[in-house]
C-alpha positions, 0 to 999 in steps of 0.5 A: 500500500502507498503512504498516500493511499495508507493516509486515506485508511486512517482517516475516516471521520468527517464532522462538517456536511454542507449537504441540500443548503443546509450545514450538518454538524456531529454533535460532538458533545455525545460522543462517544456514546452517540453518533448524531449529525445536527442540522443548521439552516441560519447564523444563530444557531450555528453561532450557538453550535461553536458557543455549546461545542456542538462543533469545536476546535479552531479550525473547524469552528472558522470552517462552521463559522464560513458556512454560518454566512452561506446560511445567512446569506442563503435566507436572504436569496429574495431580498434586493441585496445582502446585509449580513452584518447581523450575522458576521456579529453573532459568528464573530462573539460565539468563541474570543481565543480560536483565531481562525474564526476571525480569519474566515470571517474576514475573508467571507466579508472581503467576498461579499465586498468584492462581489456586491455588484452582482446579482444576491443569487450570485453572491450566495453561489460566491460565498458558498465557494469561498465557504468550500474552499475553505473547507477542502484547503484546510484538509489538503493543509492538513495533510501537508502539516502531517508530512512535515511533522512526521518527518521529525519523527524518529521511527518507533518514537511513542507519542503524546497527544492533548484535546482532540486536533484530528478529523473532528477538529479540523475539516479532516485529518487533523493538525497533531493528529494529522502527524500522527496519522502519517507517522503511523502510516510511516510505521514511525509509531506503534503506540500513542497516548491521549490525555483525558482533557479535562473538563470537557474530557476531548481526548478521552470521548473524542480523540481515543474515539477517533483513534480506534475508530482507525484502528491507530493504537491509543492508551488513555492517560489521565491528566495526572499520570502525564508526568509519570508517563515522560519520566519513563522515557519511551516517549519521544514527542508531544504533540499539540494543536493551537487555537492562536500563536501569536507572532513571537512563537507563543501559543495559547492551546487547550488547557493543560497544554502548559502544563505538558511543555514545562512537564516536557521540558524538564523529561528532555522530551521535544515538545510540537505544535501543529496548526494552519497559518491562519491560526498566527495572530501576526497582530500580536506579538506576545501570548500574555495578549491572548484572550483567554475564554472563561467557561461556565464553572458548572463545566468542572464542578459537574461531569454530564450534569452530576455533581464531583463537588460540593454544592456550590463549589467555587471553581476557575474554569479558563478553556485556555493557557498560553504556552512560551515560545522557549517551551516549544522545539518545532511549530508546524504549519503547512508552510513549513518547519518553523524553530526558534527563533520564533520571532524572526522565523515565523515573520520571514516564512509566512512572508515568503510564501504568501 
């Protein structure tokens, strides 16, 4: 089998459908249990959908919120001309930290600008373009990113992984997951490990789902065993997504990330980052910037609904951290291999290639 048709074996799952003028999304708060697609006919709701993590991870959510306009616009087919400003308002709020979401949206609007001399049913076939196009280059970027990041991987490294970065955060394929899957293809790994993700538990129902669901070897590790884990020394890599890196390498990701680069640091074990470029915020330049989304405290007092905590426990719940650029050995977007210094290289290669 070639390693371009063994990538296909291993990536199976698809958790956005633009099917019929209507936006489908796997709700991805009922995995594992549940395998439901949701279907979506307006902005509102879809907003809704990234706000309740129906749909989640960066680059997906800027993916949903692309096709959140087409739904917009879609209910306005009739009308003399297009005033979407309502819905790129109400995308725009339903998450602060994930940056892609910004950049879809962005480019959304620059097509309708660009088009508004058209007739609105063929700005609706323009946007609906765009949202699609976005969709099939995140997955080809994806891919990309899979190559790249393999290539740094040494063969029968054990791997570690935190959240869920692959086909059910991304178009499909997956960011780190995306790695891993080609490492795997490659026959560089045999044994990956996800962390449970507290508190929406991302890498125990989604990542282990998604994982066995390919048949790629995962063991579950809770949050607190990490440590255990790298002291053992078997473990080469760690291997993460990112929702913003800012323009000096810094990177606010799911949280526990940090705890995970400092615990990396400490075990010699080379720390990776996995995202498109559309997640760099070049208009930032240092992570301690980074809006950081505070959740609702019942997330952690509470797991399915049922109290873990006395009643009216007080309790912190940031959906993010920020993980210093001196922390991270390689960033990886499909433009290239990025290393420190972060600053400089990260300026000169997207600059390069745009």
């Amino acid at each position: 089998m070639s390693i371009s048709s063994s990538l296909e074996t291993w990536d199976s799952v698809r958790a956005i459908r633009f099917e019929n003028q209507q936006l489908q999304l796997l709700d991805q708060r009922l995995l594992p249990e549940q395998e439901t697609y949701l279907s979506f006919d307006d902005a509102q709701s879809t907003a809704q959908a990234i706000t309740d993590m129906v749909v989640r991870g960066a680059p997906a959510i800027g993916i949903t919120a692309a096709y959140g306009i087409v739904l917009a616009a879609q209910q306005q087919a009739s009308n003399d001309a297009l005033n979407l400003d309502n819905a790129f308002d109400v995308l725009a709020a339903s998450r602060p930290t994930a940056v892609n979401l910004f950049w879809a949206l962005k480019k959304m609007r620059n097509i309708l600008n660009n088009n508004r001399a058209l007739p609105v049913n063929e700005q609706i076939e323009k946007l609906t373009q765009a949202a699609n196009t976005i969709y099939q280059e995140d997955i080809e970027a994806n891919k990309t990113m899979g190559e790249l990041g393999a290539s740094l991987i040494e063969h029968g490294s054990e791997l570690y992984t935190h959240c869920n970065t692959g086909s059910l955060a991304t178009g499909g394929y997956g960011t780190a997951l995306g790695v891993i899957r080609t490492a795997f293809a490659k026959g560089k790994t045999q044994q990956v490990f996800a962390g449970e993700t507290r508190p929406w538990l991302q890498g125990a129902r989604l990542t282990a789902w998604e994982l066995m669901r390919d048949n790629i070897p995962v063991k579950l590790s809770s949050e607190g065993a990490a440590g255990q884990l790298l002291r053992q020394g078997k473990i080469k890599w760690i291997i993460v997504g990112a929702d913003r890196i800012t323009a000096n390498g810094d990177v606010a990701n799911k949280i526990g990330t940090y705890n995970l680069a400092v615990l990396a640091k400490h075990h010699n074990v080379k720390f990776m980052v996995v995202a498109p470029s559309t997640t760099f915020d070049m208009d930032m330049f240092d992570g301690k910037d980074i809006p950081i989304e505070e959740r609702p405290h019942e997330e952690v007092t509470k797991i399915q609904g049922i109290n873990i905590a006395p009643q009216n426990c007080d309790a912190i719940n940031p959906s993010f951290d920020m993980t210093p650029n001196e922390l991270i050995d390689a960033i990886i977007c499909e433009k290239g291999i990025l290393r420190a210094p972060y600053d400089q290289n990260i300026q000169q290669l997207l600059a390069d290639k745009d």
